[in-house]
C-alpha positions in Angstrom: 2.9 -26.7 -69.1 2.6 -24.7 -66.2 5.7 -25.3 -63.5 4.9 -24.6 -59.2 5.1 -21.2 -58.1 5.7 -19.4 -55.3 3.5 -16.6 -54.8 3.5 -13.4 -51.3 1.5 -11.3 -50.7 1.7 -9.2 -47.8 1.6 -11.5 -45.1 1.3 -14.6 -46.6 3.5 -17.2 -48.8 2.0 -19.6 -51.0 4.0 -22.9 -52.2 4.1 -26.3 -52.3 3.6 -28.8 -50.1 6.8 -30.4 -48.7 7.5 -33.5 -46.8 8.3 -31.4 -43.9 4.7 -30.0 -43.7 3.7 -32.9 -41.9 3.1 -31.6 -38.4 1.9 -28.2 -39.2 -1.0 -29.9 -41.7 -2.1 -32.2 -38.5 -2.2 -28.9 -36.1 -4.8 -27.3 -38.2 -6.7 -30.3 -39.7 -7.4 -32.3 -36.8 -10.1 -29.4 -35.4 -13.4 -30.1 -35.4 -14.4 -26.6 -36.1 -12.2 -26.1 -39.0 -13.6 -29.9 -40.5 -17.5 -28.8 -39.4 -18.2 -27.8 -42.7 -15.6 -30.2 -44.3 -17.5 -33.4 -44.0 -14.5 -35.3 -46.1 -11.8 -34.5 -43.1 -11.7 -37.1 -41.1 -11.9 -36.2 -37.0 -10.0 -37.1 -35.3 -7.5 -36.0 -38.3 -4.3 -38.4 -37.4 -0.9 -38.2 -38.3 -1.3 -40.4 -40.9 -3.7 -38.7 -42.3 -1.4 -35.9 -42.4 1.0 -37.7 -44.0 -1.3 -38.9 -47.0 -2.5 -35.6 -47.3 0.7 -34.0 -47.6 1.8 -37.0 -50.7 -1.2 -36.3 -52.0 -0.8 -32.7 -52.7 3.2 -33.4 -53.7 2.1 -35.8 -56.1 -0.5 -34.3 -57.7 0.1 -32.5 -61.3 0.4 -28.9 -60.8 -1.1 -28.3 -64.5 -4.1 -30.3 -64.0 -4.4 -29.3 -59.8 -2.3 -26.7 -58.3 -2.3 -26.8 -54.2 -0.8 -23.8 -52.3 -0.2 -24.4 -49.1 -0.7 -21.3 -47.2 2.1 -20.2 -44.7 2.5 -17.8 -42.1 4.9 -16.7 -40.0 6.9 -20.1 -41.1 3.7 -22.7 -40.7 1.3 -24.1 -42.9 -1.6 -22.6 -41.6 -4.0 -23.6 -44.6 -4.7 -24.5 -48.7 -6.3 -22.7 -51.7 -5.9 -26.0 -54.7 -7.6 -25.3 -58.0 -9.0 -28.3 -60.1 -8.3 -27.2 -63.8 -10.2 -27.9 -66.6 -7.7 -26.5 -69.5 -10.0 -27.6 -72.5 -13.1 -25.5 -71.5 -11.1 -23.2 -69.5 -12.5 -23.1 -66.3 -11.5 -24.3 -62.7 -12.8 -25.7 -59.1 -11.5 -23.8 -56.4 -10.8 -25.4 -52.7 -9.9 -23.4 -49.7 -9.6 -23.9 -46.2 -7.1 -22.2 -43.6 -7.3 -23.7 -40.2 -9.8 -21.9 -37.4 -6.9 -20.4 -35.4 -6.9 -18.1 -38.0 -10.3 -17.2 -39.0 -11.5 -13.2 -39.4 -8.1 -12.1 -40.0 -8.4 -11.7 -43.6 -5.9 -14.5 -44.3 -8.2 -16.5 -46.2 -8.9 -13.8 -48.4 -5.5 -12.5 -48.8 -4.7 -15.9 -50.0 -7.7 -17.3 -52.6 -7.2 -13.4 -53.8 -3.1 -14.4 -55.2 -3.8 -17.7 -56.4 -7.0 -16.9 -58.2 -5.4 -13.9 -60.0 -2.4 -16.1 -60.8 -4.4 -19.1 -61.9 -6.6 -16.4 -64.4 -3.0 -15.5 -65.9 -1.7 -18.6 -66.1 -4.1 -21.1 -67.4 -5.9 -18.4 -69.6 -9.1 -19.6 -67.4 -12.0 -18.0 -68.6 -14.3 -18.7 -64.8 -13.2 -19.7 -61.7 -16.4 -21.8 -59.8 -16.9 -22.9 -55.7 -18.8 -24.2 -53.8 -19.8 -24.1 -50.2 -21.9 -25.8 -47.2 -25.1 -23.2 -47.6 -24.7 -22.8 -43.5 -20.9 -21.7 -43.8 -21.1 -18.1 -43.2 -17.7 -17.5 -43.7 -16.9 -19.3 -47.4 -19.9 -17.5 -48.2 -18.4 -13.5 -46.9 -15.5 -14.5 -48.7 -16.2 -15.4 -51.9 -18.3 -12.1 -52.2 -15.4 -10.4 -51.0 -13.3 -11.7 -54.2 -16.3 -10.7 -56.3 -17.7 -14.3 -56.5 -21.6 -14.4 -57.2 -23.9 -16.7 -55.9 -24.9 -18.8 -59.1 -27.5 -21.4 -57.2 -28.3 -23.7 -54.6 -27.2 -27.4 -54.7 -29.4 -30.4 -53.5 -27.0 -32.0 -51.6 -27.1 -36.0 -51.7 -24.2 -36.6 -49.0 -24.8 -36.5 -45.6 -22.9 -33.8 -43.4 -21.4 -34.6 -40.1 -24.8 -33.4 -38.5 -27.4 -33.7 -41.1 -27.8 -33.4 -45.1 -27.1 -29.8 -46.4 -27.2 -27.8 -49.7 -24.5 -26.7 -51.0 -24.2 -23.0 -52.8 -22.1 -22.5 -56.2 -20.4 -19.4 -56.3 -18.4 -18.1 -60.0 -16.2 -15.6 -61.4 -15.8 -14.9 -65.0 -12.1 -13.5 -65.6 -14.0 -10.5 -67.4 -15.3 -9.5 -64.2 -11.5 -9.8 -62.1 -10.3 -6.4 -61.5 -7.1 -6.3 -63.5 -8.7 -8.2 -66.5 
């Protein structure tokens, strides 16, 4: 079974989510750039959706799906979660760091740690994502981790301004530099 962890890197700590979280989870959620491309984030994002979110990610079994929340400077600024799948050995990955802090690196910096622990940790053998096809961004930095676009995805759900494809990006552990 595999415990929480805290993880740094050079500007960054990743943890778990606490109860105290709260206001720093609203103060990057509830932005309607950082959600544009998150059609599940409700907008306006309220307090209590805040506060479910926040439970959520406490309650959830870190084995099955680890959530980091991403700090800087002292606030939660963002998320990298993986969804596990232990018995074939591969795993979803989920980020999203709020728009204040966009082109820094910082999302980067962060999916970089926790998929390089998550490889060690669960044995995984690939690490999958997806993305809106117009998000730009998600896109730069998947490639950037060494991510390779695997296909385009019909998309059935409707996004905030129209239906979109989604692209599916992977990473097999032989391909991680350090494997």
């Amino acid at each position: 079974m595999v415990q929480p962890i805290v993880l740094r890197t050079n500007r960054l700590l990743l943890r778990q989510f606490l109860s105290s979280d709260v206001d720093d989870v609203l103060a990057y959620r509830d932005d309607a750039e950082f959600s544009r491309y998150l059609p599940h984030i409700a907008q306006p994002f309220t307090r209590q959706d805040a506060e479910q979110f926040v439970a959520r990610n406490i309650a959830e079994p870190w084995d099955e799906f680890p959530t980091f929340a991403v700090v800087l400077s002292g606030t939660v600024i963002g998320t990298v979660n993986l969804d596990i799948n232990q018995a074939d050995g591969i795993a979803i990955l989920g980020f999203a760091i709020g728009s204040a802090d966009w082109g820094k690196g910082i999302g980067s910096e962060a999916v970089r740690a926790a998929v390089a622990w998550s490889f060690q940790a669960f044995g995984l053998a690939k690490i999958w994502a997806t993305t809106d096809a117009r998000n730009v961004r998600s896109q730069r930095l998947m490639e950037k981790l060494g991510m390779r676009l695997e296909g385009r995805l019909r998309s059935h759900e409707r996004a905030r301004d129209g239906r979109t494809d989604k692209l599916c990006y992977g990473l097999l552990r032989v391909e991680w530099p350090g494997a």
